[in-house]
N, C-alpha and C positions, 0 to 999 in steps of 0.2 A: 507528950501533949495529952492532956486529960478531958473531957468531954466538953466541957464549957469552952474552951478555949476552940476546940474544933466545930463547937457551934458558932461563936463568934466568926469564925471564919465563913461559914457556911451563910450566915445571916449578911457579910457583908459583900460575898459574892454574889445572892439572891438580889443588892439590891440596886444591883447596877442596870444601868438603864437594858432593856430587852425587848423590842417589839411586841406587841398584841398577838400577830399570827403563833410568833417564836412560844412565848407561854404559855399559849395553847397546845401545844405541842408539846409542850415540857408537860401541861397537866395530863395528856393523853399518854404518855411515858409512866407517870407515876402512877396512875389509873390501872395501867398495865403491868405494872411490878405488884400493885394490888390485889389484879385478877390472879397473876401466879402464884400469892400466897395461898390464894384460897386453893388452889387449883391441889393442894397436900390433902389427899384423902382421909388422914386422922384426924379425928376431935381434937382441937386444942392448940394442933401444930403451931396453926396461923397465931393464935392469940400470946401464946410462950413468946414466938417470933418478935410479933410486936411490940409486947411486953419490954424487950431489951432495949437500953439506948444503942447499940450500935449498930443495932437493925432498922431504928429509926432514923438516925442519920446515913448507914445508908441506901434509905427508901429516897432523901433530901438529896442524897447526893447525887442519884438514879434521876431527879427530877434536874440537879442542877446542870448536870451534864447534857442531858437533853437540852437545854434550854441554851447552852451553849453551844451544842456541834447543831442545833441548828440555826443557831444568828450566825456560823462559819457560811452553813451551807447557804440561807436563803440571803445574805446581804450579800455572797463574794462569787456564789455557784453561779445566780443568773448571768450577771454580767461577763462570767469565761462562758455559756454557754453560746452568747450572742456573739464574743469573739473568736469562738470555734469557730460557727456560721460563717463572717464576715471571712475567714482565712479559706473556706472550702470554695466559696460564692466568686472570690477576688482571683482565683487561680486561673494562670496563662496556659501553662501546662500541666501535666501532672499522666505518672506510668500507675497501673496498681491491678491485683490481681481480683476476680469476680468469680463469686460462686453466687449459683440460681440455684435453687430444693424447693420443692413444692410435691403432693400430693397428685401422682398420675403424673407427671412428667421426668424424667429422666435426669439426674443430677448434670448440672453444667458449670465448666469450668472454663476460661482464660484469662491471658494476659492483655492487657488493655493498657493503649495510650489516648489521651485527649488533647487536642492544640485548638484554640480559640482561632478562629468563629468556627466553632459545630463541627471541628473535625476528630473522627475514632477511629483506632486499629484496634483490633485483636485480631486474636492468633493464639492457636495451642501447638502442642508439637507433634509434627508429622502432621499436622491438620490443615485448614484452608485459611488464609488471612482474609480478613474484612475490615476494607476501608470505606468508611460511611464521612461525607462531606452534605450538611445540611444546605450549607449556601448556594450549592449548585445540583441540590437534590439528586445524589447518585450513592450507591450502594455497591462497590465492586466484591466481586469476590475471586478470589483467585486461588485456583488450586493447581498447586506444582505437579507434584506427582501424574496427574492428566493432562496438564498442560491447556486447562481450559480457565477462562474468565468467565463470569455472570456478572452481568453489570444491570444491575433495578433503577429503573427512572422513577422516581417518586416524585408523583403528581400531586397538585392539590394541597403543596407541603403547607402544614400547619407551624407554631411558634415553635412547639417543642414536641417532637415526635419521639417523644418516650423509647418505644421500642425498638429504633435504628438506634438509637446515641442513651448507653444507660448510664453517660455520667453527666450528662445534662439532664437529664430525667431525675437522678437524684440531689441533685442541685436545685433544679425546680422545686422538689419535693418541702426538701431541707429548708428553702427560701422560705415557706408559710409557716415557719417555726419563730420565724423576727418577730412577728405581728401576736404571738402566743401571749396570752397571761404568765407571768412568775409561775402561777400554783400550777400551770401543766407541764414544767419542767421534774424532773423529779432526780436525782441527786442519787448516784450511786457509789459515791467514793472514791476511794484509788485503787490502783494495782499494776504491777510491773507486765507490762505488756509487747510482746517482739519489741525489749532488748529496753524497752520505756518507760519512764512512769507514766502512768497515766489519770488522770477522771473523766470519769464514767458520767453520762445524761441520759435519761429515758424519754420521752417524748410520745404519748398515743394520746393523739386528739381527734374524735370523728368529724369532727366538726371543719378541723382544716384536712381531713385527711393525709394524715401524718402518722406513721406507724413507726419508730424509728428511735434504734438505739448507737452511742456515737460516745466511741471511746477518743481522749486528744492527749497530746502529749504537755504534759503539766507548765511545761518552760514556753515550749514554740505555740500553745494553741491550738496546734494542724491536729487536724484526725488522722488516728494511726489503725483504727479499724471502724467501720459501721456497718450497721445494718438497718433495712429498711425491709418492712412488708409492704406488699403491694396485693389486694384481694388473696388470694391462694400462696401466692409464690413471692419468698424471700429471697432477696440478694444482698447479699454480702460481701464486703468489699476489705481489702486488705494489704500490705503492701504497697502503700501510698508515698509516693514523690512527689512531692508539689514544684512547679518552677522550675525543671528542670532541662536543659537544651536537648531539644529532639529537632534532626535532622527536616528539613520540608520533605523529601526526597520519601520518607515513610508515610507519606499522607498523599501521594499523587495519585492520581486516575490515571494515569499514563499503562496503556496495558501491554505486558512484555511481549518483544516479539517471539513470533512462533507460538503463540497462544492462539486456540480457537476461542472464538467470543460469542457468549448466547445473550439475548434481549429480553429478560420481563420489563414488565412496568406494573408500580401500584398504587391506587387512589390512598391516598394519605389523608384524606380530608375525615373529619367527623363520622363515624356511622349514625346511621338513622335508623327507624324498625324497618324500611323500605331492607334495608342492604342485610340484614339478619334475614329477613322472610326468602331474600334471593341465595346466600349462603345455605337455609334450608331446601332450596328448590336443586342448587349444584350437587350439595350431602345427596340428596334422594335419588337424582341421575346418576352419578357416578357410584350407589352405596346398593342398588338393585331396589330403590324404593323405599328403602328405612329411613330413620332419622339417627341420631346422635345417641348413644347409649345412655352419654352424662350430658349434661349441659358445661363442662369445664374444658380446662386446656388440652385433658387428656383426649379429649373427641380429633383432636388434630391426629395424634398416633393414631389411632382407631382408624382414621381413615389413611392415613401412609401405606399404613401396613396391608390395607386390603389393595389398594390398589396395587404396592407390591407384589401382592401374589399374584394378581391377576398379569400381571405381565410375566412373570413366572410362569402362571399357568398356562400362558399362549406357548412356551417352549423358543422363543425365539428370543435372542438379544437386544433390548431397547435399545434404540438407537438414539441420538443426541439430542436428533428431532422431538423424539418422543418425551424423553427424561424433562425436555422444557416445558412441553406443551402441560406433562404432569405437575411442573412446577407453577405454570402460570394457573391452573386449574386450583392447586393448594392455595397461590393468594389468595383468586376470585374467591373460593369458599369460604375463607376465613374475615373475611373483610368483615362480616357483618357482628361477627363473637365478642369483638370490645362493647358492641354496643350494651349487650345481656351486664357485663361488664361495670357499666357507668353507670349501671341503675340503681346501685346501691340498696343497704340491707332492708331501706324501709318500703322496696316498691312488693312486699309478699310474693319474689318470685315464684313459681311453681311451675317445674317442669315435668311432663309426661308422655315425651315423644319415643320413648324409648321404642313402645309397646305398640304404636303407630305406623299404619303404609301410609306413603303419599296417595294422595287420594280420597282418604278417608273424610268426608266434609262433618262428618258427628264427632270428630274425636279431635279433644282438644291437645295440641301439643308443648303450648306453653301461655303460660298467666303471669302477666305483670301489672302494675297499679303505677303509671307515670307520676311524675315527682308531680305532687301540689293538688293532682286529681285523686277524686272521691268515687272516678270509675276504673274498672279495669280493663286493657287489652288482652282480647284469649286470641290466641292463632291454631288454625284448624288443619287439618293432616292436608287440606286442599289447597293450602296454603292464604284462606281466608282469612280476613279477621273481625271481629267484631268487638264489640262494646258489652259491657254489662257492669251491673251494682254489686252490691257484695253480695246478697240474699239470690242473685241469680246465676252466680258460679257455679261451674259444673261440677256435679258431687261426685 
């Protein structure tokens, strides 16, 4: 084939119908194969380069291909992206393995089942199972080895309490991906994945808050791995069954006999600044007066830990009494941390309680800016708060 003849081909592939977006994108391809000519530090390189015919056909061909693996991807990707969705959203059942990483918290791992309506097991091994049932708001937990139950009443229960049930949480999450634009999918190809082919979608919209990447298996549709951020901490999900017969019998609240049985209970309902300022008031009781080192998840260890020693330090055996009274104490403190949470990157948080006694009414320990206001909330070591402009924040 001699060069005209390979041009003619090139001219009649160029001119078949392509979408506006797709061309664009083939020009930004070519654009780019241009910048790397230049990008040859010797005089000349580039211009020899171009010089030739068959560096200029294939600069065309660089553009043509572009212009075709993107009319693949943006006329065929959106529509399996939506059909992924539909097959995660539509699921009765489904087993699969979950990993948490994050920044200050301690790597977490298990196995997890889900059965409609709102019911979760996990369980790791040698570890405690937890059966979470939203429709009757109960949270068991049950650890063999001691032969004890903890059964959580959750009160106040909201539509989707994320943090009991994290494969309705990522369902939820997943769901504000339908309503997405085309352009905020983004197209990461294929590749063989535990044992599958797969394609691959990206998805980070701030806007719906959606962090979240989601590999499916090319034939079935179903996702065979994802992952979603969630502020700090990822989870990642893998090991996924869809539809598959799980027993009722692993989802009961029925608690075995010869088990000792302990009672929290937790307000599930929204936090407010009210339920943070009182989280701050339990930290400073229980913490000899401080506050939170970080304002993140890691302030939870921080406080585990000392409390552990303190019971350590007393030299005595906590007793069952106790181990609960400490666990109800951990929820109450924490109730109020999702709030800091929900406020998102535009409220200029700023924390500085580190450095802080309770008590202290001059020393600020945290600044936020409420979504849509022009003022901000400062809260004081006294657990005060007040108002101010931006020109009146404490320097």
């Amino acid at each position: 084939m001699n060069d005209n003849e390979f041009k003619d081909i090139l001219r009649a592939i160029g001119n078949e119908p392509v979408p506006d977006d797709v061309r664009q994108l083939a020009q930004k391809a070519s654009q780019q194969f241009d910048q790397q000519l230049q990008s040859f530090g010797r005089p000349g390189v580039r211009e020899v380069l171009m010089r030739s015919p068959f560096a200029k056909l294939a600069a065309a061909a660089v553009t043509i291909a572009a212009a075709l693996i993107a009319a693949v991807v943006f006329t065929g990707g959106r529509a399996s992206f939506a059909e992924v969705l539909d097959t995660f959203l539509a699921a009765r059942t489904a087993t699969f393995k979950v990993e948490m990483t994050g920044p200050g918290i301690p790597s977490e791992e298990f196995e997890g089942m889900f059965a409609e309506p709102g019911r979760m097991r996990s369980s790791r091994p040698g570890g405690p199972t937890v059966i979470a049932d939203l429709e009757q708001g109960v949270l068991l937990t049950l650890i063999p080895q001691l032969k004890q139950a903890v059964r959580l009443n959750m009160l106040n229960m909201p539509d989707s309490p994320g943090d009991i049930n994290i494969f309705e949480e990522i369902r939820r999450r997943l769901s504000r991906g339908r309503d997405l634009d085309d352009s905020d999918v983004v197209f990461l190809g294929e590749k063989e994945l535990d044992g599958h082919k797969t394609v691959g979608y990206r998805v980070s919209v701030r806007k719906a808050d959606l962090d979240a990447t989601v590999w499916a298996d090319v034939e079935t549709k179903l996702p065979v791995r994802l992952e979603i951020c969630t502020g700090s901490v990822t989870v990642s999900m893998s090991n996924i069954a869809f539809n598959v017969e799980l027993d009722e019998s692993l989802f009961s609240l029925e608690i075995p006999e010869g088990y000792e049985v302990r009672e929290l209970q937790r307000d599930m309902s929204e936090p407010i600044e009210a339920d943070l300022i009182e989280s701050f008031r339990i930290w400073a009781v229980h913490m000899d007066g401080g506050f939170p080192s970080k304002m993140d998840r890691s302030a939870v260890n921080e406080f585990m830990q000392r409390q552990q020693k303190k019971m350590k330090d007393k030299g005595v055996e906590p007793t069952v009494e106790d181990i609960t009274a400490l666990q109800q104490v951990i929820i109450d403190m924490t109730r109020g941390f999702p709030f800091v949470e929900s406020l998102g990157p535009d409220a200029d948080l700023y924390y500085t309680g580190a450095s802080v006694k309770f008590g202290e009414a001059d020393k600020p320990i945290l600044r936020y800016r409420p979504k849509g206001s022009q003022t901000y909330r400062i809260i004081y070591g006294d657990l005060s708060v007040r108002d101010a402009t931006a020109d009146q924040l404490p320097k």
